[in-house]
N, C-alpha and C positions, 0 to 999 in steps of 0.2 A: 459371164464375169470377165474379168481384166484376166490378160494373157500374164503368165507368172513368167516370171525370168529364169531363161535357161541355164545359167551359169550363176554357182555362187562361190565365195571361198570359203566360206562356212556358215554354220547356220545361224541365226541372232539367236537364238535361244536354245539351249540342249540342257534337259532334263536325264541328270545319270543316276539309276537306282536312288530314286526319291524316294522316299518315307515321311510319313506325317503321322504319326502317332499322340490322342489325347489317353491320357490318365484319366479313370471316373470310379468310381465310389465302386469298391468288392473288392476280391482278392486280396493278395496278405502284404507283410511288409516286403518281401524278396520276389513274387510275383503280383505286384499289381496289377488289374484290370485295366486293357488299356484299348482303346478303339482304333483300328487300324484304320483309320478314312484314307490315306495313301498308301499302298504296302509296296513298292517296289517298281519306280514307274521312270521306263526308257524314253521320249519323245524328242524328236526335233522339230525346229518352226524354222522354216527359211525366210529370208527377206522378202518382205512383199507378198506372203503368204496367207490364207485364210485355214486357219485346222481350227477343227470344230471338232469340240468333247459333246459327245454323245451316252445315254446310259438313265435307269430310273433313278428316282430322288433315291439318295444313302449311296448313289456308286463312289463318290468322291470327287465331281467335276470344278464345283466350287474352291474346295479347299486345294483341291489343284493349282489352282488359278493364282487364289491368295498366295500360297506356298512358292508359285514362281517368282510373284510380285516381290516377293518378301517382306507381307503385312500377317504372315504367320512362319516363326521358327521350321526350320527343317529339321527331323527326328537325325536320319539319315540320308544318304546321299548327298551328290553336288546339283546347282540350277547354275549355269554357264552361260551368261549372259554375253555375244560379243565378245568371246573369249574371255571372259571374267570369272572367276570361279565365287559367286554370291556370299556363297556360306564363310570366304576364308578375309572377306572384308571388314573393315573396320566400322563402327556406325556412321562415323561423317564419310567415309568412301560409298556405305551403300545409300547413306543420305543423298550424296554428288547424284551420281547416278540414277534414283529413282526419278527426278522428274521424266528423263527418258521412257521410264515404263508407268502404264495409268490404268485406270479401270474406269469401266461403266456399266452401273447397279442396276440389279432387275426393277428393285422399285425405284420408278424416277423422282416422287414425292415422297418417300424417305430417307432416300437419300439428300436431300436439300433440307437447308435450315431454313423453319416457315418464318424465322423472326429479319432473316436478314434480307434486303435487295438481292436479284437476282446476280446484279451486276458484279455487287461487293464477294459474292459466293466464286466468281469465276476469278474476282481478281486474288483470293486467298492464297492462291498459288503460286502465283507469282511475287506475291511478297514473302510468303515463305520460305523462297528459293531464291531471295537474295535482290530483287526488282525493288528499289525505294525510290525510285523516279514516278511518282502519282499519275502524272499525267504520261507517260508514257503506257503504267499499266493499263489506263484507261482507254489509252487506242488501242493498246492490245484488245482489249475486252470487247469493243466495236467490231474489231476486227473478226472474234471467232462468233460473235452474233450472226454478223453478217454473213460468217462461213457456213453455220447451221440455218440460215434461214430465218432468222429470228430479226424486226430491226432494235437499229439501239437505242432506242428512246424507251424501250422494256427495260431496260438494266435498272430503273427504280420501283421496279413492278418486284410483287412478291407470292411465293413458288403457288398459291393457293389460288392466284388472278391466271393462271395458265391451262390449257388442255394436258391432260397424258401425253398424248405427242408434243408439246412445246414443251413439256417439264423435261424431258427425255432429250432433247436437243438440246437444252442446258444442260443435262448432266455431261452430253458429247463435249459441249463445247467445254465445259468445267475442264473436260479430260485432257484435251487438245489444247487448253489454251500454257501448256509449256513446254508445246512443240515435242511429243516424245513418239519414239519410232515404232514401239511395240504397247499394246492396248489390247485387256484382257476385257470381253464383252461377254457378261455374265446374265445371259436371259433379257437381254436386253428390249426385246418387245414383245415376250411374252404376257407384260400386264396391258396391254394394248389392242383396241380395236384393230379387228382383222384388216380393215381398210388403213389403219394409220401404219401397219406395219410393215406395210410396203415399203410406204413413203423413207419410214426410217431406215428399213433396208438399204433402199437406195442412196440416202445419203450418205451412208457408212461407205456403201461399195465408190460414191464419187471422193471421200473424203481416201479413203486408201489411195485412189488414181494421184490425186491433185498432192497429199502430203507425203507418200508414199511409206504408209502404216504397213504394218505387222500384226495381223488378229488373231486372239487366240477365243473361239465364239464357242460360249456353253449354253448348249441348245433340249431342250428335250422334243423342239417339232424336227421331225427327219426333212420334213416337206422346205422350209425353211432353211435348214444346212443345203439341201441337194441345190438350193439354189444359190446360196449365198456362200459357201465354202468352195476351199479346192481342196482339200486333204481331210480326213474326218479319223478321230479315233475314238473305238466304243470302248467306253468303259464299265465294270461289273465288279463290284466288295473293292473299289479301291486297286483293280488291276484294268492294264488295257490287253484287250479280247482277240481286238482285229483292228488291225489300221490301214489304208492305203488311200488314193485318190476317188474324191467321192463315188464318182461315176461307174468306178470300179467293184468299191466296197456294194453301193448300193444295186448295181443292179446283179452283180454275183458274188453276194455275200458268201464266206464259207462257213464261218462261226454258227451256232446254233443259237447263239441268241444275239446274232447279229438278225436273225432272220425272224427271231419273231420279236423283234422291236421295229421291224421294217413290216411285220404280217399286223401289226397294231395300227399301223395309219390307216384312219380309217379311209374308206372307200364308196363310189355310189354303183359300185358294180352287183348285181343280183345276186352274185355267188359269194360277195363278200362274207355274211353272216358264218356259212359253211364251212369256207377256208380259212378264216379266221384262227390265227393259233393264239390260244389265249395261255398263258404261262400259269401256274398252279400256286400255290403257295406265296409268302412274301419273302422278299432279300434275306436272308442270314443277315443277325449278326455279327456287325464288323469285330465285335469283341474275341468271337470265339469263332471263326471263318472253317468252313468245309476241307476236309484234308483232300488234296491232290486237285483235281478240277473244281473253283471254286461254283461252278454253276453246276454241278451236279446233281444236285437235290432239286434240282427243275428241270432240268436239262430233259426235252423231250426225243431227243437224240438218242440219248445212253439208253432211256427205256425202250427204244423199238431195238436196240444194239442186243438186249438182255443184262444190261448194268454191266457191262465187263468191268474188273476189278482193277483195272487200271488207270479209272476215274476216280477212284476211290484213295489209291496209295501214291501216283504219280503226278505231280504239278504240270503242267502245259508249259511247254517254254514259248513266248512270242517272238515266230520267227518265221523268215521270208518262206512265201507261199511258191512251193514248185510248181504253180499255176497259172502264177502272175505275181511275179521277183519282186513289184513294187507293190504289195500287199505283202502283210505279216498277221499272222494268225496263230493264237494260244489254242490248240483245240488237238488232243490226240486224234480225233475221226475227224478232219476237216470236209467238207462237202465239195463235191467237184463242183457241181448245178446250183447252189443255191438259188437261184430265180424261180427255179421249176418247183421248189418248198414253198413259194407262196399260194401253192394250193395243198388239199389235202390228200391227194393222190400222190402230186407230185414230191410228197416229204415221206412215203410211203417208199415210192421209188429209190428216194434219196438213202433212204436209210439201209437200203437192199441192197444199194451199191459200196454205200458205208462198211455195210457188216461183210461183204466180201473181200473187200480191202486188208477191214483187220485181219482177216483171215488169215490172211495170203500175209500179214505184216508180221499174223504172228509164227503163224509156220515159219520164216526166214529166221525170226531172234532164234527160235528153237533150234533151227539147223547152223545158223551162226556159233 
């Protein structure tokens, strides 16, 4: 991937204790029932950067996304846009500014209107935002055909006369065509032949070099992020777990369920089957979330540990890793070796090393 720039003055987008909170049908008039799909979430994206949200469907990666965008209210928290504080804007201020920020939809054909020209679909936006020059929007619209690949004599063709991968390069260009610097890619080729999703990869990662984008990519293939990301953060109930640069995260994970959403891809190696860690039960409940570590009730970690009661009453704070400062990791027992967990021995080991640690962590609180 494209070299990231070493120097920034700050970052385009900063996410400070977000919350996203839906109300749903229970509880009473003074405490309603309410879904926590964001419960409290730190992140930054620098300029020119790829961070990839990772996590199973119900962690919160989508509404993440929207939440930044601001095509969904924020409960709590600020989203800091370029130094803008989102939340404290006015609607025609966060109107201004949204064309800068865009998305691009997992499904490429529903997201399109099957009744309109492809063309008239890209030009929406620019008249939306203020373009009443006809023909000018129309060479724009040549223009980002031409940037995705696509020629322009399709702009009167409609969304039903195209492949998956051409619906999906409309949808890019939909996004691109009002020029904005940060673009939320939401499963973006996940509905797509494993051969076109290269292609689309590729064009994303030329379309970042040439316009010089900002992604925020929500992915559930790991294989996919490791290649197309530079920073990755997993997500679990609406919190993030572990973060750092992929290469880091992925091949020495510390989190425990960093490690078996990395032990889940699958593989054509013999021992696969074996070392396979297959996680138990389904996600909690974002209504009513697990007290102290929210992965504890799968956590295959704490049960080789003996459950200590500290996953039970005390929250994880995500915070730099004394292993590698540019990783952060929510996990009272963080793993030195995660790599060595991708087998079953090696998470055997991990965990021996683990339970010596608390030991020794806990005897210190005690004599502290």
């Amino acid at each position: 991937m494209s070299k990231v720039p070493e120097a920034h003055i700050q970052p385009l987008l900063q996410l400070r204790g977000l919350r996203r909170y839906f109300r749903v049908k229970g509880g009473t008039l003074f405490r309603p029932n309410m879904v926590k799909a964001v419960d409290g979430i730190d992140l930054s994206i620098e300029r020119g950067m790829t961070v990839a949200l990772v996590g199973e469907s119900g962690s919160g990666k989508s509404t993440l996304g929207r939440v930044a965008l601001g095509l969904q209210p924020v409960t709590a928290g600020k989203v800091i846009y370029d130094g803008q504080d989102l939340t404290s804007l006015s609607a025609s201020e966060r109107r201004r500014l949204r064309q800068k920020m865009q998305i691009v939809f997992q499904d490429p054909f529903g997201s399109l209107n099957p009744r309109l020209p492809i063309g008239d679909q890209i030009e929406e936006g620019l008249h939306a935002h203020g373009n009443r020059d006809r023909q000018d929007r129309r060479k724009r619209v040549a223009k980002m055909m031409d940037l995705v690949g696509l020629p322009a004599e399709y702009a009167s063709r409609y969304a039903h006369e195209f492949s998956g991968g051409q619906r999906q390069r409309i949808g890019i260009a939909r996004a691109l065509a009002l020029e904005p610097e940060f673009v939320v890619l939401d499963e973006p080729v996940s509905a797509l032949d494993v051969s076109i999703q290269s292609q689309v990869l590729n064009l994303l990662a030329d379309l970042r070099e040439k316009q010089g984008l900002t992604y925020m990519f929500i992915s559930h293939n790991l294989d996919v992020v490791g290649y197309f990301a530079d920073r990755v953060a997993v997500m679990y109930l609406g919190k993030v777990v572990e973060t750092g640069p992929v290469d880091q995260v992925f091949t020495k994970p510390q989190h425990p369920y960093t490690i078996a959403l990395l032990s889940a891809v699958p593989k054509i190696e013999a021992h696969d089957t074996a070392d396979r860690l297959i996680l138990e039960g389904e996600i909690p409940s974002p209504i009513n979330p697990p007290s102290g570590c929210r992965f504890r009730t799968r956590c295959w970690l704490r049960e080789q540990l003996g459950n200590p009661e500290r996953c039970a009453t005390e929250e994880p704070l995500l915070a730099a890793s004394p292993r590698a400062l540019d990783v952060a990791v929510a996990c009272h027992f963080p793993l030195e070796d995660g790599a060595a967990s991708t087998t079953k021995v090696g998470r055997t080991a991990a965990a021996a090393s683990a339970k010596s640690r608390a030991g020794a962590s806990a005897t210190a609180r005690t004599e502290a």
